[in-house]
N, C-alpha and C positions, 0 to 999 in steps of 0.2 A: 822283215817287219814292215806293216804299212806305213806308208809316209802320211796320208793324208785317209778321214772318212769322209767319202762322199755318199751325201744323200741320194735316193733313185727314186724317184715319185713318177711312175710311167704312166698313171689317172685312167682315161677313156680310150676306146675305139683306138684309133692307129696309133695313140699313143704309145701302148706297149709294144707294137713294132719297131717303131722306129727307134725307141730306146733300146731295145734288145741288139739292133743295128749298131747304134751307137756302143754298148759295151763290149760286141765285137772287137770295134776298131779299139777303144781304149785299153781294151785286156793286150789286144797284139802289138800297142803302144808297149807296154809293159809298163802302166800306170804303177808306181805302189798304191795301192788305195785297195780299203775295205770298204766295197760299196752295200750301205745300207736300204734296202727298198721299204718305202711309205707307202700310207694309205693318206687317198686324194681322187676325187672328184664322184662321179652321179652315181653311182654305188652307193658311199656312202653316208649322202643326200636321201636317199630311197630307205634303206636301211637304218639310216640314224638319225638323219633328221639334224646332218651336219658333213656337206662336203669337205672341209679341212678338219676331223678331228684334234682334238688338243695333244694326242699321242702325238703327230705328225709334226707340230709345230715344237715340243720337247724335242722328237729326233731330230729337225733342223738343227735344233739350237747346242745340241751333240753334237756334231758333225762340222766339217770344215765349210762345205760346199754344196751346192743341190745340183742335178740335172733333172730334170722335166719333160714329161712326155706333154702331152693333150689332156684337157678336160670338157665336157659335155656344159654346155649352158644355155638354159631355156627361163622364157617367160615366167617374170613370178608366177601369174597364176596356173600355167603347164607343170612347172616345177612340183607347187602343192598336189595336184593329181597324181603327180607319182610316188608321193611320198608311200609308206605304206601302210595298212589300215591303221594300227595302231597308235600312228603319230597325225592323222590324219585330223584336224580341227585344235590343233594344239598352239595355234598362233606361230609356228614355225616360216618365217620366211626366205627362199632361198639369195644367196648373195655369193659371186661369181669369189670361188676360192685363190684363184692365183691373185685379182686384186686385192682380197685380204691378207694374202700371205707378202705382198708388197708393203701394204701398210703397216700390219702388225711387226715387219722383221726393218721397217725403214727403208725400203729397196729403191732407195729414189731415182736412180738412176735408169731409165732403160736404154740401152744399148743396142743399137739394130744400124747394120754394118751393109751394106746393099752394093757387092760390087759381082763385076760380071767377071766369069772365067769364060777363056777363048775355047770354042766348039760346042759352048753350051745352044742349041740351035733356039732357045725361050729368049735368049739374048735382044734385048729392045737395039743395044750398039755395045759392041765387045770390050769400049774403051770406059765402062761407067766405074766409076769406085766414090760411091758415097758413103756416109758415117752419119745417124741420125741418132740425135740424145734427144730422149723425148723423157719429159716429168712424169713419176710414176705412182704418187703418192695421194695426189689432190686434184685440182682443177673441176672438172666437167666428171669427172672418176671418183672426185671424192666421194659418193655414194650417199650426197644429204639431201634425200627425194622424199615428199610429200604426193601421196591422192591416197582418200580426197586429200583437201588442204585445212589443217586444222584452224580451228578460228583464230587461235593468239596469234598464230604466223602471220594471217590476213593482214588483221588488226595492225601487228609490226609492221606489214609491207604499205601499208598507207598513207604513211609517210612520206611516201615518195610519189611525188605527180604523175606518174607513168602508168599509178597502180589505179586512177581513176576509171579508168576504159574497164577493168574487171571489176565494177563496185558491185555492181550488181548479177552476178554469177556464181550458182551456186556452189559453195563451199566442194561438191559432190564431181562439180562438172571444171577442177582445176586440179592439175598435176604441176608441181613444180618440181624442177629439176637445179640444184643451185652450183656454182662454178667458184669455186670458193679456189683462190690461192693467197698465198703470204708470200712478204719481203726473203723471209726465208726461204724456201721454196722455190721460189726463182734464184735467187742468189746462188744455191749452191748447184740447180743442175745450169744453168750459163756458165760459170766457174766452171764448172766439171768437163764444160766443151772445148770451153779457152784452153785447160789444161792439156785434153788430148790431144787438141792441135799441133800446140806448140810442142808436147813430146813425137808426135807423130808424124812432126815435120809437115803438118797439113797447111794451107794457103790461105785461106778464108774461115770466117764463120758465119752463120745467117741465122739470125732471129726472126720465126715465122710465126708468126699474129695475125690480130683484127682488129689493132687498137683506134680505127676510125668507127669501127662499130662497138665491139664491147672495150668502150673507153677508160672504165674503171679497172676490169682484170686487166686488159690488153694493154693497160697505158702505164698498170703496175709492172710484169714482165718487159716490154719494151723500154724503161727508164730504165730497169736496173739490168738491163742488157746494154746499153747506151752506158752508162756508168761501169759496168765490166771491160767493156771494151778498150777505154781508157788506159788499163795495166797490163794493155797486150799490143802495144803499138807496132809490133812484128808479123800480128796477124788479120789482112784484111777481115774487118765485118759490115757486113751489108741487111737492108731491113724488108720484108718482104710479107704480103697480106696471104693467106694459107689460103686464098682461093686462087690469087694467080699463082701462087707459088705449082700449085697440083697442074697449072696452065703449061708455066718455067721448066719444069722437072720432065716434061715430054718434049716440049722444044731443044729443049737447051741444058740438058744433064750437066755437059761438063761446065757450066759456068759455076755451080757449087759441090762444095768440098765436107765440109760439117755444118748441119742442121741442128738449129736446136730449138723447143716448143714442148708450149702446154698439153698435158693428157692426153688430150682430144685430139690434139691434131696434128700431133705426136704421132699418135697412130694412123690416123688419117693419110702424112704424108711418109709413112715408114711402108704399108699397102703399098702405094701407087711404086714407091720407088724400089721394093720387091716385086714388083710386076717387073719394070726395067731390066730385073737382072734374070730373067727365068720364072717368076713368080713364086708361092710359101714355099714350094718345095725345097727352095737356096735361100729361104731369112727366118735368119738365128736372129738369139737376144739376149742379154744380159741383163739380167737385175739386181742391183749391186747397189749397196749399201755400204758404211763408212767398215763393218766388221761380217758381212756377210754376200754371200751371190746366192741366185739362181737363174740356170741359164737353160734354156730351150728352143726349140722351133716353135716357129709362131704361126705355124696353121692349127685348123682345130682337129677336132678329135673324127672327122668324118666319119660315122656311124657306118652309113654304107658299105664304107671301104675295109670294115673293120674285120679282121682276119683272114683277108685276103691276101698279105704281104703286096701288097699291090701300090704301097703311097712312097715317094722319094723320099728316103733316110737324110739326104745329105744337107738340109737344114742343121739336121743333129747333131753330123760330123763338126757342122760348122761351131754349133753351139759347142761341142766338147771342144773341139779350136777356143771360143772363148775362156772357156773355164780352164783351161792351161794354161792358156796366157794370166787370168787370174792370180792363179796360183803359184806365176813365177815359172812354172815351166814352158819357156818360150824355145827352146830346143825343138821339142816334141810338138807341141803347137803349129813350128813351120813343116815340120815333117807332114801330121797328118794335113795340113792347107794343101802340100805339093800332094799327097796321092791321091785327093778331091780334085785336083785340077788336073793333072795328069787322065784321073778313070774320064771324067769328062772331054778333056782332047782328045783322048781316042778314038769315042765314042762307042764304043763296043758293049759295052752295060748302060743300056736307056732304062729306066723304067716308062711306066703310061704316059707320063707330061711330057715326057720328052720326045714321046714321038715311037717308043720300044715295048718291051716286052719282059725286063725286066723286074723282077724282085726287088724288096726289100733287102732280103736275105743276099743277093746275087750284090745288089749295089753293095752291102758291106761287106760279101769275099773279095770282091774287087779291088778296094780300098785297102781291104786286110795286107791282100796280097803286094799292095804298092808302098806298105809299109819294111 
């Protein structure tokens, strides 16, 4: 009998690759689980005139757990062109489905884990093991965009001295983007880092902002990071502006341990410090919420690449790494860590980033096999 349904939403391009990679290794895990596969991403954009259908979002909410391939995402106005004839002038706008699938499921958490296994030759320095919790819900992501800019918004932003220099600009010729966070929202992904820390036996934590420049969000997350800090007096924390921080993170890796940041730059600094360890090919993530996950690689859906078996799996492995650990099964979890670190010590299955010749399919017999 299965223990666990997990959801399979494999979406675009390499996506169903590297899933299919990925169920490999977890079938030769001997997961129980009845894994159920969704519908998600530019298919069903094209076709429906809705990348996340609401089937998809009911089968989540069936299910224990999601793993994730890739999804295709383009320009509003690219996006509309593809729709298809018949939905075409329908007022339909596209909006990027794994951020809505974070919002509407509460996935506040994102989870991108950046450490380096020794032989990986993408290796920036062998000894890196970072942990970045980056907010997944709001900020700069929260998705409340204007253009043009309707005139009540104006009107409201007037208020504010700043909005003088646009008085006279036309409505037509202003796009706003807004960066909306709450008390809450900072609160519990800070909390969320403190917490790993301190179970994960981690040294540090670092709150990465801009509260010299955006004073209001920045000066809301860095107070109540300052006031977190407080109920964790075992674990250094230290405070750091996200432009030198991206300066910090190539100089000086090992001076931080847990990162923690707004949306924006969240991902921002989760990039660079995946470059550090091999680049997307090796950064998984977690998106996790108080009663749910979903956990994937975090490259896109490379079109290009797409059926060629040609893109590194072991993001995936890593992500199904996360989602066992999720799930309580930390057994199995270090098992498949060690046959990911081992297939790369040897070096005998590269794929293309790496410098080889290998498969998709090849990198997950290889891991299969080290199981």
């Amino acid at each position: 009998m299965p223990k666990y349904k997990i959801a399979i939403l494999p979406g675009d391009g390499v996506g169903v690759e590297v899933v299919e990679a990925g169920l490999t290794v977890l079938k030769k895990l001997d997961v129980k689980a009845e894994y159920i596969h969704g519908d998600i991403g530019w298919e069903f954009w094209r076709k429906e005139g809705n990348a996340l259908p609401d089937r998809t979002i009911k089968l989540l909410k069936e299910t224990d757990v999601c793993l994730f391939g890739a999804i295709t995402s383009k320009p509003k106005e690219d996006a509309a062109k593809e729709l298809a004839p018949s939905l075409q002038g329908k007022g339909l706008s596209y909006f990027s489905p794994i951020v809505r699938l974070r919002q509407e499921l509460d996935l506040y958490t994102n989870l991108r884990p950046c450490k380096a296994y020794p032989g990986n030759p993408l290796n920036y320095r062998d000894d890196i093991d970072l942990v970045i919790f980056r907010e997944n819900t709001e900020g700069m992501y929260a998705g409340v965009e204007f253009f043009p800019l309707p005139p009540a918004v104006k009107d409201a932003l007037m208020v504010h001295p700043k909005m003088k220099a646009f008085k006279d600009v036309p409505l037509n010729e202003i796009a706003l983007s807004t960066r909306i966070m709450t008390r809450k929202g900072c609160e519990r992904i800070v909390r969320a880092a403190f917490e790993y820390a301190r179970k994960a036996k981690r040294r540090s934590v670092t709150i990465v902002e801009k509260p010299n420049v955006l004073r209001e969000t920045g000066g809301l997350m860095l107070g109540v990071a300052r006031d977190a800090a407080r109920a964790y007096p075992d674990i250094e924390f230290k405070e750091a502006n996200i432009d030198a921080m991206c300066m910090w993170l190539v100089k000086n890796p090992n001076d931080y341990d847990v990162l923690v940041a707004e949306n924006l730059f969240g991902d921002i600094i989760s990039d660079l410090a995946a470059q550090l360890v091999g680049g997307l090919g090796f950064a998984s993530a977690g998106n996790i919420g108080d009663r749910y996950a979903v956990f994937e690689p975090t490259h896109g859906s490379a079109p290009k690449y797409a059926g060629l078996y040609k893109v590194n799996p072991i993001a995936t492995f890593l992500a199904a790494m996360l989602m066992l650990e999720w799930l309580g099964e930390t057994d199995k979890a270090r098992v498949l860590e060690g046959a990911v670190a081992e297939v790369i010590k040897e070096g005998k299955v590269r794929t293309y980033d790496m410098g080889g010749k290998s498969t998709s399919r090849d990198m997950a017999a290889a891991v299969a096999a080290k199981l």
